[in-house]
N, C-alpha and C positions, 0 to 999 in steps of 0.2 A: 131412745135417743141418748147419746152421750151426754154426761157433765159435761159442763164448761167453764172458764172462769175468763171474767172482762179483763181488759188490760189492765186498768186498773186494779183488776186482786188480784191480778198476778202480782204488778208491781208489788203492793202489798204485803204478799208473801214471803217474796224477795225482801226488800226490807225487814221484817219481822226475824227471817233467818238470819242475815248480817247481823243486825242487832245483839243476836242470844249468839253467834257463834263466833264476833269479832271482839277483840280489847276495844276498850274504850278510846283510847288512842296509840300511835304507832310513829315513830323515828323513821322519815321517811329520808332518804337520798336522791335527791333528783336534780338536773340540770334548768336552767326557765329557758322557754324559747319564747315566752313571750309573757307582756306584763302591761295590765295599765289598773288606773285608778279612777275610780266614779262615785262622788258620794261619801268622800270617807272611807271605801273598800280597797279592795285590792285584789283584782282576779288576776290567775297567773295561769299559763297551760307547763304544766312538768312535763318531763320526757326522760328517758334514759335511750343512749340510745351505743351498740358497740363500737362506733367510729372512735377517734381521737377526741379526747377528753378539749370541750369547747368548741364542735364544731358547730358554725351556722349553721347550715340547710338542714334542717329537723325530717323528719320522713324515708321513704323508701327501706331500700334491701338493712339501711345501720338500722334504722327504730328499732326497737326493743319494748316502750313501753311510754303513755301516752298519757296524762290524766288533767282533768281541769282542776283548779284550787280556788280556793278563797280565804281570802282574810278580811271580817266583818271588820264595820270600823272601829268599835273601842278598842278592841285587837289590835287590829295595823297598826294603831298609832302609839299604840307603848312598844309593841314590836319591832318598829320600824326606828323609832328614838334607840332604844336599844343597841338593834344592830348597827346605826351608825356612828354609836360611841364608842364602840366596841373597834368596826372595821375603819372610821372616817371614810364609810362611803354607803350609799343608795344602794338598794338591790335591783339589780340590771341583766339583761338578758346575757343568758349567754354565761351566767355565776352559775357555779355547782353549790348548793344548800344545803342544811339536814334541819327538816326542821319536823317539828313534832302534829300532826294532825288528824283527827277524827275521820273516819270514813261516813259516808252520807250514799245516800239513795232516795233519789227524786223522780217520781212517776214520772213528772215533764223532763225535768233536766239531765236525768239518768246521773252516772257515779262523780264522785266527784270528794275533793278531799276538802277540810274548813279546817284551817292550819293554826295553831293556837299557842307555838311557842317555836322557839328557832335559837339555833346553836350557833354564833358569831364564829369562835375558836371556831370550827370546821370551814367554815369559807375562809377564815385568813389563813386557814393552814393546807385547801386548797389551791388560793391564789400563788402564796408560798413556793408553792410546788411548781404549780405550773410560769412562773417566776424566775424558778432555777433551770427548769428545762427548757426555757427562755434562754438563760446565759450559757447553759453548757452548749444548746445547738448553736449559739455564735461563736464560742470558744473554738470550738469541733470545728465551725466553716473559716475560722481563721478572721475572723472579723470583728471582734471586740474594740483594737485598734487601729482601724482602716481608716480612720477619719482623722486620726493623729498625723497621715501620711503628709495629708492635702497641706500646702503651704497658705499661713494665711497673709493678705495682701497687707501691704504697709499702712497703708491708708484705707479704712473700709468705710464708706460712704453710702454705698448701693447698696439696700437691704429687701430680701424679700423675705414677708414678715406672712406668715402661717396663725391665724388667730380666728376668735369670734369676731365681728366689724361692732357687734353690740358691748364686746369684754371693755368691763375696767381697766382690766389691766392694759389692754390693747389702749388705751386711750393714753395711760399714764406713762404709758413706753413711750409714745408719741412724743405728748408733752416735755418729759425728758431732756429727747434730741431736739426739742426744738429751743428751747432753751439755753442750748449748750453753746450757743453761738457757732456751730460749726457745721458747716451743710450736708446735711445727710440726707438721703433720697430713700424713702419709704414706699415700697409697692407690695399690699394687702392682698393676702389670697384667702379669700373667707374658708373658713372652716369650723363645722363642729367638733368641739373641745372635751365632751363629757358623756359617759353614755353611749348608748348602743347607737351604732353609725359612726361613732368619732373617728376605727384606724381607718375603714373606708373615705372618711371627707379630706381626713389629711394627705392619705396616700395620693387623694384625686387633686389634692393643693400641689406638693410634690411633682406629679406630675404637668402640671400645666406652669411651675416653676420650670421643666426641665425642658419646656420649649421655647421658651425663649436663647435669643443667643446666644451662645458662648461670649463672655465678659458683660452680659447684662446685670449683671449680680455679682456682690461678693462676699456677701454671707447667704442665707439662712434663719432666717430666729424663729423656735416655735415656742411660741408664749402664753401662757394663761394665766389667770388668775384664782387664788383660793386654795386649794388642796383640802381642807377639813373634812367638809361633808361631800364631797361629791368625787364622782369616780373617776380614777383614773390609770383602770387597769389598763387602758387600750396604749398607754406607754410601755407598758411590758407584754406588748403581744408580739412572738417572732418578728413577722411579715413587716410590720413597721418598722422594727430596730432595723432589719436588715437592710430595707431602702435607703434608712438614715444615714445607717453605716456607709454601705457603696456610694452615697449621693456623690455628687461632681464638686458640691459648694461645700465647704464647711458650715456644721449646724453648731447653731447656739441655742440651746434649752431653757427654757424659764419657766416652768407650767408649776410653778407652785406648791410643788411636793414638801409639804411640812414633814410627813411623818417620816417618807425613807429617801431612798435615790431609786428614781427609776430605772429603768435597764435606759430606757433611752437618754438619760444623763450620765449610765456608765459608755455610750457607746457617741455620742455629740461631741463636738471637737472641743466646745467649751460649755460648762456645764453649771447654769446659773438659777439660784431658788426662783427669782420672781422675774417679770418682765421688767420693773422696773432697774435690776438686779442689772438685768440683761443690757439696759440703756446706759447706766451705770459703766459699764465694762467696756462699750464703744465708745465712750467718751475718756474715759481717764485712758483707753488707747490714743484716742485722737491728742491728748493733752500731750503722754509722751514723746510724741512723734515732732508735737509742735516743740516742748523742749528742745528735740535731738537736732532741731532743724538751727533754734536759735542758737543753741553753743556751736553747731557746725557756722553759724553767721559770724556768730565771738572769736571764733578761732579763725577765720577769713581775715576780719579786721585786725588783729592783733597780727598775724603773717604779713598784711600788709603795711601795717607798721614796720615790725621790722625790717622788711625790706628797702624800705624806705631810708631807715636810721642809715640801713650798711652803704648803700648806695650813694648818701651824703657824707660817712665817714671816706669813702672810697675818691669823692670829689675832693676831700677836703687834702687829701693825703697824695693826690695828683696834684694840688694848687701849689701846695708845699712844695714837693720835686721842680716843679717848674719853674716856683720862685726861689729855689737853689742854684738852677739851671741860668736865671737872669744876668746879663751879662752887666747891667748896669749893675750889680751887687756886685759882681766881681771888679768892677771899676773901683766901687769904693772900698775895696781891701789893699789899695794899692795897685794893681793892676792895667795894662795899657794894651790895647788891642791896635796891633801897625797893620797901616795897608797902602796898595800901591796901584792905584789908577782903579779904587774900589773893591782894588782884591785882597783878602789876608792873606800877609806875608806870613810865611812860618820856617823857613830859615834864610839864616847869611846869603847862603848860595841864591837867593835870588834875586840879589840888590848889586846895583853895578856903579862906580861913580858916577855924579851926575843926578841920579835917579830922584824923584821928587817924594814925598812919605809922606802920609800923617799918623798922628799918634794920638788916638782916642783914651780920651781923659772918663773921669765920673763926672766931670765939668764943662767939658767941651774939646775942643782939638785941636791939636798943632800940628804945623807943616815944617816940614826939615827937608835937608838936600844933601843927599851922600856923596859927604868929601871923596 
C-alpha cells in the first residue's frame, strides 16, 4: 500500500517549507478591493490586477493576482493613526498601498498575508499620480474651463444642494441662508460624501438634478464637511470632474478640502473651502445685487429731481416772457392802445372824420371823435 499523508500534514508541510524558504516579511504592492473592520481588525482582499490603475470590477481576463490580508488589532490601530496623519485620509477601496507583511499559511483558512507596517509616501504619491492624469485627461478633453462658460444668474435663489441630509455642514449651510433674510430656495439630493460609493452617489445626485426642468435651478452646491481625516479622493476621479465640468448649472464646491484643491474645485465655476464658505458667497452675491439695485433707486430719485427743478425753471422763464408780453405793463410805460368799434387801429389810414375812438390808458379809457 502507498504512503499517505492527511490533509492536515500536508498542510503542515506546506507551512514548514514557506517558513525555512520565505523572508520573514516582504514590501508588498497591491490595490484593496475590499475592506472592512471587526473587533479592532482589519481584513482586506489585495488584488493586482493588469486593467487601469483604480479599476472597480476586480476579477476576470485583468486579475493578475488575489490575496486576503489582515491587520490584528494592536496593529491596525497605530497603523491606521499613522497613515492618516501622514495621508489625512482612511484607507479605502479602491487605494493602491505598499505595505510591509508576513506571509501565513492556515490549514483552514489557506494563504493569506498579516500586514505589519505600511508606507504612507507611496499612496500619496500614487494618489498624486493618478491626480495628474486626472488633470491632464481634462486639459486633453478641453474641459478644465467649460464651467467658466455657463453664465451665472443675477439673482441666485434656487439651489440644488448635493450633500449628506445627516452632514454638519449640510445643516450649517442651511442655517446660513436662512438667516440672511433673503429667500433662498434649497432642494437636497442626498448623497454619500466619503469613501467607497461616494463618485457613484453623487453622479446618481447629478443626475436626478438634471431631470428636473430647465430653469428649476440656478446653481449647483456640492458641499461637505471636514477634510482632515476622511477621504476624498472620489473628487479627483475623471468620471466625476468631467460631469461637473459639462454639467448645464453652474457648480459651487465646498467639501472641505483643508489640505489641497481638488481637481473638482480646479474645474466648479466657483470654488469654496466649506459649505458654510459656500452660503457665505450667496449671500454677500445677494447683498451686491441689493446694493446695485438701491443706487439704481438713488439715481431714479435724483433724475427725477432734476427734472423737476428744469421743468419749474422752464415755467418760471415762460411766466416771465409772458409778463413782458402784458399789455397792462406796457400801459404803464406810457403807452395807449387805440381802437375803433373794438378793433386795433394801427394806422392813420383807417380813421375817417367823424369816426368815434377810444384810447386805452394803464388806468382806464377815453373816447374821442376825429375831427
Amino acid at each position: 500500500m502507498n504512503t499517505f499523508l492527511t490533509l492536515s500534514q500536508l498542510c503542515a508541510e506546506i507551512e514548514d517549507a514557506l517558513s525555512e524558504s520565505l523572508q520573514p516579511t516582504y514590501w508588498v504592492q497591491a490595490e484593496i478591493s475590499s475592506l472592512s473592520q471587526r473587533g479592532g481588525h482589519m481584513y482586506l482582499e489585495l488584488v493586482e490586477s493588469k486593467g487601469p490603475t483604480g479599476v472597480k470590477s476586480y476579477g476576470g481576463p485583468n486579475m493578475q493576482a488575489k490575496m486576503r490580508a489582515t491587520c490584528w488589532s494592536g496593529t491596525n490601530e497605530m497603523l491606521m493613526a499613522y497613515f492618516e496623519s501622514e495621508t489625512g485620509q482612511t484607507l479605502q477601496v479602491g487605494m493602491t498601498v505598499l505595505v510591509e507583511a508576513e506571509v501565513q499559511f492556515h490549514a483552514v483558512y489557506g494563504l493569506s498575508l498579516s500586514i505589519v507596517g505600511i508606507d504612507p509616501s507611496y499612496t500619496v504619491g500614487e494618489m498624486a499620480r493618478k491626480r495628474q492624469q486626472t488633470i491632464l485627461q481634462l486639459e486633453k478633453d478641453g474641459l478644465m474651463d467649460a464651467q467658466q462658460l455657463l453664465p451665472l444668474p443675477t439673482l441666485i435663489q434656487r439651489i440644488a444642494v448635493i450633500s449628506s441630509p445627516s452632514a454638519a455642514g449640510y445643516g450649517d449651510f442651511c442655517h446660513q441662508l436662512e438667516q440672511s433674510g433673503y429667500r433662498f430656495e434649497t432642494t437636497l439630493f442626498g448623497a454619500i460624501m466619503q469613501g467607497d460609493g461616494a463618485e457613484r452617489s453623487i453622479l446618481a445626485a447629478l443626475e436626478d438634478i438634471g431631470k428636473y426642468e430647465n430653469g428649476a435651478f440656478d446653481c449647483v452646491a456640492i458641499i461637505r464637511g471636514g477634510g482632515a481625516t476622511t477621504d476624498l479622493s472620489c473628487f479627483d476621479q475623471y468620471t466625476l470632474c468631467a460631469v461637473c465640468a459639462q454639467f448645464d448649472l453652474p457648480i459651487l464646491s465646498g467639501i472641505g478640502h483643508t489640505r489641497d484643491v481638488s481637481v473638482l474645485d480646479m474645474v466648479a465655476h466657483e470654488a469654496l473651502k466649506t459649505p458654510t464658505a459656500v452660503a457665505e458667497w450667496l449671500i454677500h452675491r445677494m447683498d451686491a445685487q441689493a446694493a446695485r439695485i438701491e443706487q439704481l433707486l438713488l439715481r431714479l430719485r435724483r433724475t427725477g429731481e432734476r427734472q423737476i427743478l428744469i421743468r419749474r425753471h422752464r415755467v418760471e422763464l415762460l411766466e416771465q416772457r409772458i409778463a413782458a408780453c402784458n399789455p397792462e405793463r406796457i400801459y404803464r410805460m406810457g403807452y395807449s392802445l387805440l381802437t375803433k368799434n373794438g378793433k386795433v387801429v394801427r394806422s392813420v389810414q383807417e380813421l375817417s372824420k367823424g369816426d368815434r375812438i377810444e384810447s386805452h390808458l394803464a388806468d382806464g379809457k377815453v373816447q374821442s371823435t376825429i375831427d
